[in-house]
C-alpha atoms as a printed R data frame, in Angstrom:
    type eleno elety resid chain resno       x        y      z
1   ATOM     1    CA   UNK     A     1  13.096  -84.580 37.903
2   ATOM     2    CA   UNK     A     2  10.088  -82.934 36.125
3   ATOM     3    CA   UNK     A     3   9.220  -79.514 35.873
4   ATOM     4    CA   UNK     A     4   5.745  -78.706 36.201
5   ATOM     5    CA   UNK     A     5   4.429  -75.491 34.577
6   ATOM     6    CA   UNK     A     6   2.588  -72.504 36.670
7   ATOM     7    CA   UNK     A     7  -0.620  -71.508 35.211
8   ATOM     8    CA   UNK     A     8   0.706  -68.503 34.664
9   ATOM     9    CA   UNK     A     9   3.729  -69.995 32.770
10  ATOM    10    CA   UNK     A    10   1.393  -71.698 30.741
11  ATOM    11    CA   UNK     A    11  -0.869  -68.728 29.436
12  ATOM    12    CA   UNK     A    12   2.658  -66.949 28.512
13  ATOM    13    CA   UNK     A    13   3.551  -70.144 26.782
14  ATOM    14    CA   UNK     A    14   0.629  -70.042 24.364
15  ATOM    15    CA   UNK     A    15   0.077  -65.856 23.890
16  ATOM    16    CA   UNK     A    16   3.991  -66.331 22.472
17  ATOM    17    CA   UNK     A    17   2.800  -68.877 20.640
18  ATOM    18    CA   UNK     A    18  -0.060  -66.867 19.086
19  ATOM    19    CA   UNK     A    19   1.992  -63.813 18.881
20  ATOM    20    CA   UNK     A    20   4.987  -65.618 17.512
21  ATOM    21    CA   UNK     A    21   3.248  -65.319 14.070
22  ATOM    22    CA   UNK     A    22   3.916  -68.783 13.334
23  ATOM    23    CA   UNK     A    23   0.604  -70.021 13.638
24  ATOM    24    CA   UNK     A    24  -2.467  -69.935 12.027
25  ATOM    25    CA   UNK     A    25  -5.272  -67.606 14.074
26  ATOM    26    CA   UNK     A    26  -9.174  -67.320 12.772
27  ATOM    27    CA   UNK     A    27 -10.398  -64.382 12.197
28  ATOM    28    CA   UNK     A    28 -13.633  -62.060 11.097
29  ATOM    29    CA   UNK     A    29 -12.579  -61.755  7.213
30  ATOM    30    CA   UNK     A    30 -14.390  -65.715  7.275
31  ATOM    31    CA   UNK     A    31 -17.599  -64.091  7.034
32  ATOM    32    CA   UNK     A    32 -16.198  -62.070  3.819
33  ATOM    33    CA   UNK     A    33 -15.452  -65.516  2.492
34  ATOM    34    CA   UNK     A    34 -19.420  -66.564  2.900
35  ATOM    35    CA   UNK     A    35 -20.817  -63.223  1.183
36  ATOM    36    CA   UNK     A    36 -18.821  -63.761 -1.574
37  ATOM    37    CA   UNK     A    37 -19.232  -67.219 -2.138
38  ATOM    38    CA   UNK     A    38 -19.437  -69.374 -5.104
39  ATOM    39    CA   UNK     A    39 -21.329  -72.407 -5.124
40  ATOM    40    CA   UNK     A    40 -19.442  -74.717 -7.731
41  ATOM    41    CA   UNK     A    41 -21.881  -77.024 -9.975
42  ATOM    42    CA   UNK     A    42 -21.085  -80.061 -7.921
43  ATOM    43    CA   UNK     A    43 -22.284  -78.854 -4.820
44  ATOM    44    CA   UNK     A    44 -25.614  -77.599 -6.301
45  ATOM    45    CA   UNK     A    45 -26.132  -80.869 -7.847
46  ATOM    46    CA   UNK     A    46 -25.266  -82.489 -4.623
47  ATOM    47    CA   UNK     A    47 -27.637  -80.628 -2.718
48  ATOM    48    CA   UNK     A    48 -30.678  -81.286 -4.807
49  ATOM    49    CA   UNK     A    49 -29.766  -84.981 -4.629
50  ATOM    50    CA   UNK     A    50 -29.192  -85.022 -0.855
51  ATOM    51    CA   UNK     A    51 -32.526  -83.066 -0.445
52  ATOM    52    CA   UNK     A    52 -34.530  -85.672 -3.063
53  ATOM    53    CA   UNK     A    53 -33.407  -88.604 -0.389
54  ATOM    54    CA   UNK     A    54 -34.888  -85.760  2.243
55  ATOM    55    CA   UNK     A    55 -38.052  -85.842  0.379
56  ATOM    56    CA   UNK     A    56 -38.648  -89.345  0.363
57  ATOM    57    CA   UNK     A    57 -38.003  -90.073  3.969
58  ATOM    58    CA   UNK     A    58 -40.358  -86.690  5.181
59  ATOM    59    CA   UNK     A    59 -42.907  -88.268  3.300
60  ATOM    60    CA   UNK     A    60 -42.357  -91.198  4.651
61  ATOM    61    CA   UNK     A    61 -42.750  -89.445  8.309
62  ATOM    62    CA   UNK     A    62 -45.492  -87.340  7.222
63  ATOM    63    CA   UNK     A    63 -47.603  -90.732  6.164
64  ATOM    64    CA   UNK     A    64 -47.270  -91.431 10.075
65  ATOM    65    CA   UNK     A    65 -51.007  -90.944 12.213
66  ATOM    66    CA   UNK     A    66 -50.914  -87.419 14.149
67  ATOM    67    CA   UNK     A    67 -50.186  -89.037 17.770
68  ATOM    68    CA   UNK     A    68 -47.921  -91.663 16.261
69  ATOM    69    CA   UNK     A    69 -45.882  -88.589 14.462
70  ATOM    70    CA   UNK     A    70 -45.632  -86.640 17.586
71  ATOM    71    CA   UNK     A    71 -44.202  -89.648 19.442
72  ATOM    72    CA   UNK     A    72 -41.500  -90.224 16.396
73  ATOM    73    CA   UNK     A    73 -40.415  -86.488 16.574
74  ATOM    74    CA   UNK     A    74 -39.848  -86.738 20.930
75  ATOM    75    CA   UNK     A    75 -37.931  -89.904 20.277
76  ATOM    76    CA   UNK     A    76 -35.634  -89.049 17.533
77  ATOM    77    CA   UNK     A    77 -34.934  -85.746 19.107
78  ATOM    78    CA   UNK     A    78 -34.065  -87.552 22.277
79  ATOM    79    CA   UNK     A    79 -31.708  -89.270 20.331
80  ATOM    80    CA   UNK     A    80 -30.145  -86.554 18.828
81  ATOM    81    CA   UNK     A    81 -29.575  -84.842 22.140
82  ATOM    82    CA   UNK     A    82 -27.363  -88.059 23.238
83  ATOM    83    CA   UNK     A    83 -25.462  -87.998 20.016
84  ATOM    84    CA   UNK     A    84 -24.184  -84.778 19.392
85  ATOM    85    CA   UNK     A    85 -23.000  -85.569 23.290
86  ATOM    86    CA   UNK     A    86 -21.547  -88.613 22.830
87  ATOM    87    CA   UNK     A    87 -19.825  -87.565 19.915
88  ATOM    88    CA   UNK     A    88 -17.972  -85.039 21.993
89  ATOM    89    CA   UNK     A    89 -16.771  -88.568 23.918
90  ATOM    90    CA   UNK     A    90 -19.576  -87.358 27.052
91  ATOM    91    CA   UNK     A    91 -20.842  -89.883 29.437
92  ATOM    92    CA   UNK     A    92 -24.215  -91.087 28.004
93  ATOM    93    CA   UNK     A    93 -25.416  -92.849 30.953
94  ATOM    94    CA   UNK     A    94 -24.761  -89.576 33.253
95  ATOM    95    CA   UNK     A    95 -25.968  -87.269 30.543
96  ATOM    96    CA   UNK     A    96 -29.448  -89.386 29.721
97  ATOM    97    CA   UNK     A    97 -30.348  -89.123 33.801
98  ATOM    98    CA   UNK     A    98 -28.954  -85.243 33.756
99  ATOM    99    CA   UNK     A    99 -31.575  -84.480 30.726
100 ATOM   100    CA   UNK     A   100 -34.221  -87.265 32.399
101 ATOM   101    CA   UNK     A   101 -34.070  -84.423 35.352
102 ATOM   102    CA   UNK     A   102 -33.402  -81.339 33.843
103 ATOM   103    CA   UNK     A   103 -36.077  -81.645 30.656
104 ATOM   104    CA   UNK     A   104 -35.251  -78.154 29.115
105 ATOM   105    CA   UNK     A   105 -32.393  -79.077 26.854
106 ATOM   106    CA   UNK     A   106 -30.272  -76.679 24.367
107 ATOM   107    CA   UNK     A   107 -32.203  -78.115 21.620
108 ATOM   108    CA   UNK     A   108 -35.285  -77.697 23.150
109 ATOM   109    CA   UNK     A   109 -34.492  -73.998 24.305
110 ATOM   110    CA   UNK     A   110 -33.449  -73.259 20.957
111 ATOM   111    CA   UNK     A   111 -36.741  -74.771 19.526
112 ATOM   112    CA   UNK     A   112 -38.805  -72.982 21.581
113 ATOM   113    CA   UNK     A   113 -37.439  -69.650 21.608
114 ATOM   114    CA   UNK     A   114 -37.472  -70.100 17.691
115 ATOM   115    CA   UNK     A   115 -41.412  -70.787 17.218
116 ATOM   116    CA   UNK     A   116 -42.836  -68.196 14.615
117 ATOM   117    CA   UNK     A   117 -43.558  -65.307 14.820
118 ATOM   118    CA   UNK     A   118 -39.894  -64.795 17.033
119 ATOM   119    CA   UNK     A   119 -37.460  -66.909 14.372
120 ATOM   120    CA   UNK     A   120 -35.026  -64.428 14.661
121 ATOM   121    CA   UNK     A   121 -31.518  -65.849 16.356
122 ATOM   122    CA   UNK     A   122 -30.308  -62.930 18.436
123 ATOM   123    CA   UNK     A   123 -27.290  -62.958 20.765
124 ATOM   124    CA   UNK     A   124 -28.639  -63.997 23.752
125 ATOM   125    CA   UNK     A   125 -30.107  -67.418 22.256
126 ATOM   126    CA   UNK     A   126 -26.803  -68.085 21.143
127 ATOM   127    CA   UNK     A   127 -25.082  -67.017 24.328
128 ATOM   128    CA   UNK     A   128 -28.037  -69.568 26.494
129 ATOM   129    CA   UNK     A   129 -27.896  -71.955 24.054
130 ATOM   130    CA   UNK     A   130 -24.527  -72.697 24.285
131 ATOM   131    CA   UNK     A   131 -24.699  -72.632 28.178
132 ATOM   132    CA   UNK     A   132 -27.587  -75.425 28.118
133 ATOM   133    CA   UNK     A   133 -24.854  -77.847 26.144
134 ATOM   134    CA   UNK     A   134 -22.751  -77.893 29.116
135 ATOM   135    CA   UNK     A   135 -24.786  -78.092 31.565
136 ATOM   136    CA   UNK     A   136 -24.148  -81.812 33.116
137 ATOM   137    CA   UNK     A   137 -21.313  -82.119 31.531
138 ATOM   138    CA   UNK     A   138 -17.398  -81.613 32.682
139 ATOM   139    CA   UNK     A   139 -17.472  -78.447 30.763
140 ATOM   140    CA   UNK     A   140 -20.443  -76.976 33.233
141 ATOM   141    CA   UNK     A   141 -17.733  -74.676 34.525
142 ATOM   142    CA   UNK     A   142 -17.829  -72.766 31.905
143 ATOM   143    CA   UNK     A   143 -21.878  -72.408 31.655
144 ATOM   144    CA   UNK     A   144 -21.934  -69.682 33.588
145 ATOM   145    CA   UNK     A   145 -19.515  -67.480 31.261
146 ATOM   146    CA   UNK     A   146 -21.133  -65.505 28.088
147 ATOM   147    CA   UNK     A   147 -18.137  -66.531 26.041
148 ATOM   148    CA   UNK     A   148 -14.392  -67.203 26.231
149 ATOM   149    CA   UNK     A   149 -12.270  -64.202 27.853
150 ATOM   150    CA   UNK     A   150  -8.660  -65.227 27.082
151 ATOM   151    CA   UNK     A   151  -6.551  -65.727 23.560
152 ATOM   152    CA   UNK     A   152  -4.620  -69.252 24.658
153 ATOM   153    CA   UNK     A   153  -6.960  -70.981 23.281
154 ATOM   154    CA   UNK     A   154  -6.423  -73.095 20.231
155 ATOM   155    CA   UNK     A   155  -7.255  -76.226 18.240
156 ATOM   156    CA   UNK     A   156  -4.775  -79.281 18.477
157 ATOM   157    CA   UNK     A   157  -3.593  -81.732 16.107
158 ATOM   158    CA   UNK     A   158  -1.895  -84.726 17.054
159 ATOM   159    CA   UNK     A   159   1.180  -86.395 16.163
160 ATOM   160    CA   UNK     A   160   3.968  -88.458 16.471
161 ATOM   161    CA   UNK     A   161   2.507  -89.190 20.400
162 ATOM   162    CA   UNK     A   162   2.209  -85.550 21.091
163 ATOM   163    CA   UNK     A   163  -0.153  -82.758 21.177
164 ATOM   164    CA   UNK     A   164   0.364  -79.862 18.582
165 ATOM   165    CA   UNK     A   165  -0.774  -76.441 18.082
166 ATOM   166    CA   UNK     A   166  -2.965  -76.815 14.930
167 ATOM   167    CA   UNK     A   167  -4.278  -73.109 14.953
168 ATOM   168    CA   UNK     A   168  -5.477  -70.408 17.664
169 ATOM   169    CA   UNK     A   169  -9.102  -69.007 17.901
170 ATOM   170    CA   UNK     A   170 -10.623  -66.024 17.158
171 ATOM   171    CA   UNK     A   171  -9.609  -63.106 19.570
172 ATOM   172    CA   UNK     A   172 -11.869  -62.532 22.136
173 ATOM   173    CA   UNK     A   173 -12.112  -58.869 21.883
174 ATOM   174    CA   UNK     A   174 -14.019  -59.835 18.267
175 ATOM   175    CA   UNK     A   175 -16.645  -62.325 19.738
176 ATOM   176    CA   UNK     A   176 -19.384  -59.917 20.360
177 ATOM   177    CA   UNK     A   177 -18.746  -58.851 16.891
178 ATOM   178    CA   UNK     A   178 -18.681  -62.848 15.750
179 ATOM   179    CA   UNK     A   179 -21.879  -63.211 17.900
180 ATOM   180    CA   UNK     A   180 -23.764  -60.732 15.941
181 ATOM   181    CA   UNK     A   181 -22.301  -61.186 12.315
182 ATOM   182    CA   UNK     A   182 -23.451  -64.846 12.627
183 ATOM   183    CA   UNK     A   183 -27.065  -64.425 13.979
184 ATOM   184    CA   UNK     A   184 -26.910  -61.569 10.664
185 ATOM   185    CA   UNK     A   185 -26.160  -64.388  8.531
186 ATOM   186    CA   UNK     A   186 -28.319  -66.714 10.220
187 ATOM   187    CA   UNK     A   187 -31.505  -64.507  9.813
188 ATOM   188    CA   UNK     A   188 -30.994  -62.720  6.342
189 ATOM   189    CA   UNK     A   189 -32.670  -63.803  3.469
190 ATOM   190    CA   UNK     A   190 -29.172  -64.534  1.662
191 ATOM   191    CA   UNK     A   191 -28.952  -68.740  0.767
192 ATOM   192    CA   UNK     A   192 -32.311  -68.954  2.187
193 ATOM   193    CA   UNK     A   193 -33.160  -71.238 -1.265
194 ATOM   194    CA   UNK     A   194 -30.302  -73.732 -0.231
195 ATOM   195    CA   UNK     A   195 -32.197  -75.834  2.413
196 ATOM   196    CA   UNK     A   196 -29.223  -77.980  3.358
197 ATOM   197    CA   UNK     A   197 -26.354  -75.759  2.530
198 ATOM   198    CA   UNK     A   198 -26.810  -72.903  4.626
199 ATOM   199    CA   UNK     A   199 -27.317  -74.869  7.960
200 ATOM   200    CA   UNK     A   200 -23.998  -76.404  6.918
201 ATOM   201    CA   UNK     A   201 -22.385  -73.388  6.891
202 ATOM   202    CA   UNK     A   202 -23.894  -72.056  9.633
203 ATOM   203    CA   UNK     A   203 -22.520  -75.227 11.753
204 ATOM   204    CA   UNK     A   204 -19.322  -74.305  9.995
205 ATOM   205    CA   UNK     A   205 -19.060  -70.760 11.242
206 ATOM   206    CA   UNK     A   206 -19.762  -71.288 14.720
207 ATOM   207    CA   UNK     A   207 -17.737  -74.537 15.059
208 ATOM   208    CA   UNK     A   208 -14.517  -72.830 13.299
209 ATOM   209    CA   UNK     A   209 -14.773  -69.418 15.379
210 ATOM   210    CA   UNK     A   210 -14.121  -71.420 18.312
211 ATOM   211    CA   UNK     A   211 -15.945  -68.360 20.355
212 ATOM   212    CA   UNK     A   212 -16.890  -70.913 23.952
213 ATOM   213    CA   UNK     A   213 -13.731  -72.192 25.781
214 ATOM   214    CA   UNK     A   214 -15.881  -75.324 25.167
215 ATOM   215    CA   UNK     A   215 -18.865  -77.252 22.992
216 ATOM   216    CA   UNK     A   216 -18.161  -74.954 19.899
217 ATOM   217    CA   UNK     A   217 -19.478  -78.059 17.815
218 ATOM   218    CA   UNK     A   218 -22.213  -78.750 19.748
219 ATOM   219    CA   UNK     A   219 -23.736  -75.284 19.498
220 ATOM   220    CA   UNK     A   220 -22.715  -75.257 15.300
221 ATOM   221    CA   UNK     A   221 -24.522  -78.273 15.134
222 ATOM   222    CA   UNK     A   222 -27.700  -77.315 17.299
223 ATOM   223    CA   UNK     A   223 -27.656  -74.691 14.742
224 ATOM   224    CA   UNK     A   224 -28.121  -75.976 11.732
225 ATOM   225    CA   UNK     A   225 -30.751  -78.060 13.043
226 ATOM   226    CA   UNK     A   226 -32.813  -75.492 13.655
227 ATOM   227    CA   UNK     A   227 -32.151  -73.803 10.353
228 ATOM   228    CA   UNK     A   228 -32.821  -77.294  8.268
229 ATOM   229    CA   UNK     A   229 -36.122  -77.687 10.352
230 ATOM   230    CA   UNK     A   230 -37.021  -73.753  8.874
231 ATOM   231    CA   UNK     A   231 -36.050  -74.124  6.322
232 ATOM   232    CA   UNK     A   232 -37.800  -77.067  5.719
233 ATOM   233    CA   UNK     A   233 -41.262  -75.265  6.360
234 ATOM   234    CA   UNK     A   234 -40.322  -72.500  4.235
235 ATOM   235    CA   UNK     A   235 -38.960  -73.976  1.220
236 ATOM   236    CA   UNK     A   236 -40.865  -77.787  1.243
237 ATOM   237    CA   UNK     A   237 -44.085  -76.408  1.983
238 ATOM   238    CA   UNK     A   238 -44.573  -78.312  5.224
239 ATOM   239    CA   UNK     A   239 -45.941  -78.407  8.759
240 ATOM   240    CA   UNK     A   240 -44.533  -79.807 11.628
241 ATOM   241    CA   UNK     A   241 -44.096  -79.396 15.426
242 ATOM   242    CA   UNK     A   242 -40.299  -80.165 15.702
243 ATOM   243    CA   UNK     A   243 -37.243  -81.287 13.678
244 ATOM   244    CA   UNK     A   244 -37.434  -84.786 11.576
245 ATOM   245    CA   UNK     A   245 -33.737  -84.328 10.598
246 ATOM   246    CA   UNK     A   246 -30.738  -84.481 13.175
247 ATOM   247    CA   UNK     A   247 -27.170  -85.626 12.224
248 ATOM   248    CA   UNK     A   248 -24.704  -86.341 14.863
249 ATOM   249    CA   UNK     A   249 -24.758  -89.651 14.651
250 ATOM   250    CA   UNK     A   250 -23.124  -89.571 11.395
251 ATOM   251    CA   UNK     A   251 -20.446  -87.964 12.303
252 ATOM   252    CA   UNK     A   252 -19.273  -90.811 14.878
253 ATOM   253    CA   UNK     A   253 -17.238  -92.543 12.157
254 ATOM   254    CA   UNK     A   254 -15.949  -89.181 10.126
255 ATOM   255    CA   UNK     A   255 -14.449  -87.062 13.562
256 ATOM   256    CA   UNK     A   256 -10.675  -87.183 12.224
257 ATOM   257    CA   UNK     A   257 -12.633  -85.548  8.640
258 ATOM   258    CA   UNK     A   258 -14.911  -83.582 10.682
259 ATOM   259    CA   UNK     A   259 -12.102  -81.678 12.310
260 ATOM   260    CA   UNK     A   260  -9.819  -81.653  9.078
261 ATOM   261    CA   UNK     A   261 -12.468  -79.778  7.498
262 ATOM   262    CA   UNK     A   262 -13.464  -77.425  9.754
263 ATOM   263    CA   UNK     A   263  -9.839  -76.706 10.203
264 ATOM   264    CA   UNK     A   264  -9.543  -76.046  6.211
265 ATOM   265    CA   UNK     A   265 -12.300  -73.176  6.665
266 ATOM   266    CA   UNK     A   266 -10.760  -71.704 10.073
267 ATOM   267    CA   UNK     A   267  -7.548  -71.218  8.948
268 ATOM   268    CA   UNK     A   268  -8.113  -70.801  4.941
269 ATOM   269    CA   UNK     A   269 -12.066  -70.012  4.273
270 ATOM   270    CA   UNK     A   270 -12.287  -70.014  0.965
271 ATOM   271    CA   UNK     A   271 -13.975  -71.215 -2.554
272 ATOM   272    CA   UNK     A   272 -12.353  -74.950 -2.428
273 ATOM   273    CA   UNK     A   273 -12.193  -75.183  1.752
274 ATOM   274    CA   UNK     A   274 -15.962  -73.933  1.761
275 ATOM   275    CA   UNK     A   275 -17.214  -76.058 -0.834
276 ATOM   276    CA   UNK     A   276 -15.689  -79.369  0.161
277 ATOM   277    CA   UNK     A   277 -16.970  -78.772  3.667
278 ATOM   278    CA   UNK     A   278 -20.326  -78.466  2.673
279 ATOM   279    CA   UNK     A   279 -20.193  -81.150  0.595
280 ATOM   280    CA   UNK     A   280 -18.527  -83.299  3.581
281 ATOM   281    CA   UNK     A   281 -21.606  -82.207  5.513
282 ATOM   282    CA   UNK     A   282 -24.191  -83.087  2.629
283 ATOM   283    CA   UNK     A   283 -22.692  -86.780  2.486
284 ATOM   284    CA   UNK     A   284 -23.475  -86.605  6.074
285 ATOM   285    CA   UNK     A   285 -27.183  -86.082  5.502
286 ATOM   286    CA   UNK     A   286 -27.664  -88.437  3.015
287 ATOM   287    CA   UNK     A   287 -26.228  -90.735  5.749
288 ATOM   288    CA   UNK     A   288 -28.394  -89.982  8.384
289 ATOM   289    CA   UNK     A   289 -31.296  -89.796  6.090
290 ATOM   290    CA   UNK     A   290 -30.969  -93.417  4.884
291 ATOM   291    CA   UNK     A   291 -30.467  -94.249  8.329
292 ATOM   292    CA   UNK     A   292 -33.290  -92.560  9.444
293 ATOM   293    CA   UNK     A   293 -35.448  -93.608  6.566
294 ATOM   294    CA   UNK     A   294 -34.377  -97.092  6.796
295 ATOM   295    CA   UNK     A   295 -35.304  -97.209 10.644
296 ATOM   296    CA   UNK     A   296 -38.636  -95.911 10.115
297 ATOM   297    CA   UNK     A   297 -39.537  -98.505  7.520
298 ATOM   298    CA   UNK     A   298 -38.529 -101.300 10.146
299 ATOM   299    CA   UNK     A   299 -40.575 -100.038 12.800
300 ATOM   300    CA   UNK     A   300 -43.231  -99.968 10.759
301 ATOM   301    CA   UNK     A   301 -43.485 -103.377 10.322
302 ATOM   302    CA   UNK     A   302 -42.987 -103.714 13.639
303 ATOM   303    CA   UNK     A   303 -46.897 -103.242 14.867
């Protein structure tokens, strides 16, 4: 006969688990890891060549008519608003009529609260944000919590047919602190020059914090979309009215990587772990910017 577990039997289950001191458990001391970073050689290099295929294709979108440009930008961020769902294995079909209804996504919240002169990330964008990313999904129980409020949570692996305990998440008495170290790092001035790399890491932090019960991903990744699109004003010298670059899609094919590497920096943020996923990342852009690229050329020659 089976036994089935109380709730309650559960939640002890896991806080022995975490206390048991056999497990990995993320902590603050990550952010220590990005102040004090080094940047080997082959990541530099690999940025600059991931941000001369960048170049090409925004020129490429910046040779498009004003009204013809505008419409690109709504469609491709339409797009992007399905992947990074559908990539979390969501229900595109429900999700496409939710946003067809609801026309204020997380991306567009985030956006729009963003517009200069208010760039600034603060604690609340981050906290609404994340809530706008469930919203029509399974997960829109938890929309109407700030953050997670227990310690059981943690990040699987699997194997031999079963589920495992991979590593546990930050503790929640440290996410208002997480909260406002990252939206520090987010708005300093520190890897401001590094267009592509400090999204990355950005998506990096918030994904490997694990700070929401769930769509941790989904907000890292919302996140560094907004930082690219910044920091592409700032540091390419150019003007325009919403994101060109978004990069869910490429991560269809990569999740098993995806969550290996974000797993190297939660449990063991350091030089090699940091490096390889932002390099990870950057092969990920160049991806979705020959994809991009490539579909923009075709639909050219389309009219």
């Amino acid at each position: 006969m089976e036994t089935k577990r109380s709730e309650g039997e559960t939640i002890n289950k896991y806080e022995d688990m975490r206390n048991s001191g056999l497990y990995p458990i993320v902590n603050l001391n990550i952010f220590e890891t990005v102040a004090d970073l080094k940047l080997n050689d082959y990541t530099l290099e690999h940025e600059q060549e991931a941000i001369e295929k960048y170049r090409v294709y925004l020129d490429h979108v910046l040779s498009m008519r004003q009204t013809e440009l505008k419409n690109y930008l709504t469609a491709i961020k339409k797009m992007e608003i399905l992947d990074t769902q559908l990539l979390e294995s969501e229900d595109s079909y429900l999700m496409k009529i939710y946003l067809e209804q609801h026309k204020l996504s997380a991306l567009d919240y985030l956006l729009t609260s963003q517009k200069y002169p208010t760039t600034d990330l603060t604690r609340e964008k981050v906290i609404t944000t994340h809530q706008k990313i469930l919203e029509g999904t399974p997960s829109a129980i938890y929309a109407d919590k700030e953050y997670r409020t227990s310690n059981t949570t943690y990040v699987s692996k699997s194997g031999y047919g079963e589920t495992k305990v991979h590593y546990f998440a930050l503790d929640y008495h440290n996410i208002e602190q997480g909260i406002m170290n990252l939206t520090l790092y987010y708005n300093s001035n520190f890897h401001n020059q590094y267009t592509l790399i400090k999204p990355v890491m950005i998506h990096g932090l918030t994904g490997a914090l694990q700070m929401f019960d769930d769509g941790n991903t989904r907000c890292g990744r919302i996140l560094q979309n907004a930082k690219v699109y910044e920091l592409t004003k700032r540091n390419m010298k150019v003007d325009l009215p919403s994101p060109v670059l978004y990069s869910s899609r490429a991560y269809k094919q990569y999740r098993e990587q995806y969550r290996n590497k974000l797993g190297d920096i939660a449990i063991e943020p350091n030089e090699e772990t940091w490096n390889n996923w932002i390099n990870f990342n950057l092969n990920r852009i160049e991806d979705q910017t020959y994809y991009m690229d490539s579909k923009l050329e075709k639909y050219k020659k389309l009219k």
